[in-house]
Structure formats: structure tokens, C-alpha cells
DSSP file (Angstrom, degrees, kcal/mol; ACC not computed):
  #  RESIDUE AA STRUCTURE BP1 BP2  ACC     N-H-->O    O-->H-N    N-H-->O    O-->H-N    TCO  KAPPA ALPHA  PHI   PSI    X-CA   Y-CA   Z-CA
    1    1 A X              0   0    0      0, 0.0     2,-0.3     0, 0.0    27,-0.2   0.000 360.0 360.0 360.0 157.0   28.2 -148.5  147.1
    2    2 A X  E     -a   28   0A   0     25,-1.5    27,-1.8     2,-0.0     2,-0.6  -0.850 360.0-157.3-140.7  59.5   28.6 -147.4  150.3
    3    3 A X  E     +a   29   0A   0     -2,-0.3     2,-0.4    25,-0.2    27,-0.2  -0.436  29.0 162.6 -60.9 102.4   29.3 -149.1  153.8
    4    4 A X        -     0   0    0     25,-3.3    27,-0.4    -2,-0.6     3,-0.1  -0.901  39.1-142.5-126.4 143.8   28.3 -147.0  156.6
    5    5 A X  S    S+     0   0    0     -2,-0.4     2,-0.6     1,-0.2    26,-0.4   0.929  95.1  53.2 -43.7 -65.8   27.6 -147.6  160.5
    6    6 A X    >   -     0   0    0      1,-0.1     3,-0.7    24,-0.1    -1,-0.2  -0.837  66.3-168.2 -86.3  96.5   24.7 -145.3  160.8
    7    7 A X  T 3  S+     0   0    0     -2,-0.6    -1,-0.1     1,-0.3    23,-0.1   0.243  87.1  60.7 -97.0  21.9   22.0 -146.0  158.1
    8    8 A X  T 3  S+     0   0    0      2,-0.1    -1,-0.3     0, 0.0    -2,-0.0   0.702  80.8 107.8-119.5 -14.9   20.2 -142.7  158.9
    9    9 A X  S <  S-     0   0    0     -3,-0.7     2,-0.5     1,-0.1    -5,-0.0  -0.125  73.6-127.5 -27.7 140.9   23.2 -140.9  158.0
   10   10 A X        +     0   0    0      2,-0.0     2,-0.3     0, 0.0    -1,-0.1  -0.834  36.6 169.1-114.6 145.5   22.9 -138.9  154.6
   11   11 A X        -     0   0    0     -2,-0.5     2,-0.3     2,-0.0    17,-0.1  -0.749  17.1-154.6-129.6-178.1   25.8 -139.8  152.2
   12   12 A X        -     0   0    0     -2,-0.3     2,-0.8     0, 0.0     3,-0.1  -0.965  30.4 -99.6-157.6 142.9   26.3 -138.9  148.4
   13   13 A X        -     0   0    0     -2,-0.3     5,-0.5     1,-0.2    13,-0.0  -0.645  50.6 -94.9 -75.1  88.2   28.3 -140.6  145.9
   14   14 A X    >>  -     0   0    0     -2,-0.8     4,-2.3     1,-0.2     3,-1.5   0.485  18.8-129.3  12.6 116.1   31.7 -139.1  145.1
   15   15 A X  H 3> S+     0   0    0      1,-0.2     4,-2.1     2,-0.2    -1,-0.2   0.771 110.2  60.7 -73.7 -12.5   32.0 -136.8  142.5
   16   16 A X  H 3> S+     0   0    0      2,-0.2     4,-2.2     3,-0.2    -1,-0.2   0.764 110.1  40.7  -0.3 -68.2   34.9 -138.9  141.4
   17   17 A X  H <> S+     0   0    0     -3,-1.5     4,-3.4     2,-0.2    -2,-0.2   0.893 110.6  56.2 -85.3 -33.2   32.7 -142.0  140.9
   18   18 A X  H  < S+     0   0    0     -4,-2.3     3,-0.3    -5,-0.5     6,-0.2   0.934 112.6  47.1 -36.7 -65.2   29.8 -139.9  139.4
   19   19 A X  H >< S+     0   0    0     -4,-2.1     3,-0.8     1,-0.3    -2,-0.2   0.893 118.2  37.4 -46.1 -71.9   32.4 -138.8  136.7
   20   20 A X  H 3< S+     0   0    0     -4,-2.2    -1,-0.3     1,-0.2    -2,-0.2   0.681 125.1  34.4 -73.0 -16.3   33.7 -141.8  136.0
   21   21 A X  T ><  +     0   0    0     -4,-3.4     3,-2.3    -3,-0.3    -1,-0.2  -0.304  56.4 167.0-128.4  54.2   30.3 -144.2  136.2
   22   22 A X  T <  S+     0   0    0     -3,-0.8    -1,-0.2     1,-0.3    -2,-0.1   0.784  77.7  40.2 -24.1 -63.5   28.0 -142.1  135.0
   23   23 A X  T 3  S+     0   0    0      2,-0.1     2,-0.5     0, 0.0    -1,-0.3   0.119  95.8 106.8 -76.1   9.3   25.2 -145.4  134.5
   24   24 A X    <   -     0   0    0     -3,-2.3     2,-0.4    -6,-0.2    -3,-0.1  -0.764  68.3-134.2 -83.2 131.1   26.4 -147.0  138.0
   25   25 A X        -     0   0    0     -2,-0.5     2,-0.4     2,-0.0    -2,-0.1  -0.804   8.5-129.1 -84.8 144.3   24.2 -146.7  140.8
   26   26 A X        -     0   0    0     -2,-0.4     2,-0.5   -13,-0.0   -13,-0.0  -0.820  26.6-176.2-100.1 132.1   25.1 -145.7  144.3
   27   27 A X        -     0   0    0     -2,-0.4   -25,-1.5     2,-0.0     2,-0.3  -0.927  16.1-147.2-125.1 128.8   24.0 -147.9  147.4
   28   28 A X  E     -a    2   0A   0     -2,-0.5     2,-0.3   -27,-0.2   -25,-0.2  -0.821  15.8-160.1 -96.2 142.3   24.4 -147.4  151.1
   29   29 A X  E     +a    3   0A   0    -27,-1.8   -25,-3.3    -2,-0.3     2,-0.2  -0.990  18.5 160.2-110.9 121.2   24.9 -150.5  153.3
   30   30 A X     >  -     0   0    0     -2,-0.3     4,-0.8   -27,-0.2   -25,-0.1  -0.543  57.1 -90.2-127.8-179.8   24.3 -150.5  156.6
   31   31 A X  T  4 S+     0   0    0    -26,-0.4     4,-0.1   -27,-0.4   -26,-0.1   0.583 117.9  65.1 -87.0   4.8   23.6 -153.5  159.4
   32   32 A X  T  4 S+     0   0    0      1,-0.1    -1,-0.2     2,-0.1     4,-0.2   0.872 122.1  12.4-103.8 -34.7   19.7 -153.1  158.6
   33   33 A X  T  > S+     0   0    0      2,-0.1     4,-1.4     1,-0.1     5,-0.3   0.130  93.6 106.2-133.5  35.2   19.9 -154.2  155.2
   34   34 A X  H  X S+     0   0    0     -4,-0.8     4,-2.3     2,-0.2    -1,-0.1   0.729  88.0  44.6 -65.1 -22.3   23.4 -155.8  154.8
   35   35 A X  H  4 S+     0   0    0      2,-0.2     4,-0.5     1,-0.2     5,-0.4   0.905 109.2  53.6-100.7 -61.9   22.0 -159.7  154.8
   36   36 A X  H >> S+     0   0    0      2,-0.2     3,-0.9     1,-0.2     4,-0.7   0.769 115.9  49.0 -59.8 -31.0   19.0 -158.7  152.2
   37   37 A X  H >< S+     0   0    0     -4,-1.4     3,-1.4     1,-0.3     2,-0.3   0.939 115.3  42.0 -58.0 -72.8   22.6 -157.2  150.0
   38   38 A X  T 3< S+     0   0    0     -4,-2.3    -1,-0.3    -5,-0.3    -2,-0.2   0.398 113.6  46.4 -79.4  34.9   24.2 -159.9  150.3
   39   39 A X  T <4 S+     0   0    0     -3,-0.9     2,-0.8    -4,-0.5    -1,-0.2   0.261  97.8  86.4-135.2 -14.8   21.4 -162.7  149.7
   40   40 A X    X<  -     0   0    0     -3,-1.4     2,-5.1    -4,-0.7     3,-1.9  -0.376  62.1-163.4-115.7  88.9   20.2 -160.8  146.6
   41   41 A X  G >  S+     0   0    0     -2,-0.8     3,-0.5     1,-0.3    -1,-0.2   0.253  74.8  75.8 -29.2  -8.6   21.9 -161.6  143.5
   42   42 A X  G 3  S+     0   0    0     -2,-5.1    -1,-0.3     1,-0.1    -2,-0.0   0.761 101.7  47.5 -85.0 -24.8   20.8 -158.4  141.2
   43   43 A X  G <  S+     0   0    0     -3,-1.9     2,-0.3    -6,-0.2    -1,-0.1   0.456  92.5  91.5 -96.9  11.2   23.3 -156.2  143.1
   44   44 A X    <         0   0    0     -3,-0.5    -6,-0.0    -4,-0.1    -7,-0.0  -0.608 360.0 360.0 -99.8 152.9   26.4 -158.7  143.0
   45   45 A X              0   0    0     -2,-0.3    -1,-0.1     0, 0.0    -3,-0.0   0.404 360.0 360.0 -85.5 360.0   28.8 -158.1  140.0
């Protein structure tokens, strides 16, 4: 996941994290959908 300012920005997931969490999804957060992320319980660990 991803915290960014600018949700129209285009970002890509470290090849780092790729490598190491192949089966992880990558998410950008921004102030347009930050409350619907944090209110929805399928994306919390």
C-alpha cells in the first residue's frame, strides 16, 4: 500500500515488495478514498 497526496498520480509497487510478496496486493491511498480504507475491514490485517 501506498499513501500518496495526489490520487491521479501513477505509482507502482516496489520491486523489492513485488519480490518479496509475490500474493500481496498493492493499494494507493489518497484523501478521496482514505475513510472508505479505513471503514472497510477486508483490507485491514
Amino acid at each position: 500500500m501506498s499513501f500518496k497526496w495526489y490520487p491521479n498520480r501513477k505509482i507502482h509497487a516496489p520491486k523489492a515488495w513485488i519480490n518479496a510478496y509475490p500474493e500481496a496486493s498493492y493499494q494507493l491511498i489518497h484523501p478521496n478514498n482514505y475513510l472508505s480504507w479505513v471503514t472497510n475491514s477486508s483490507t485491514k490485517s
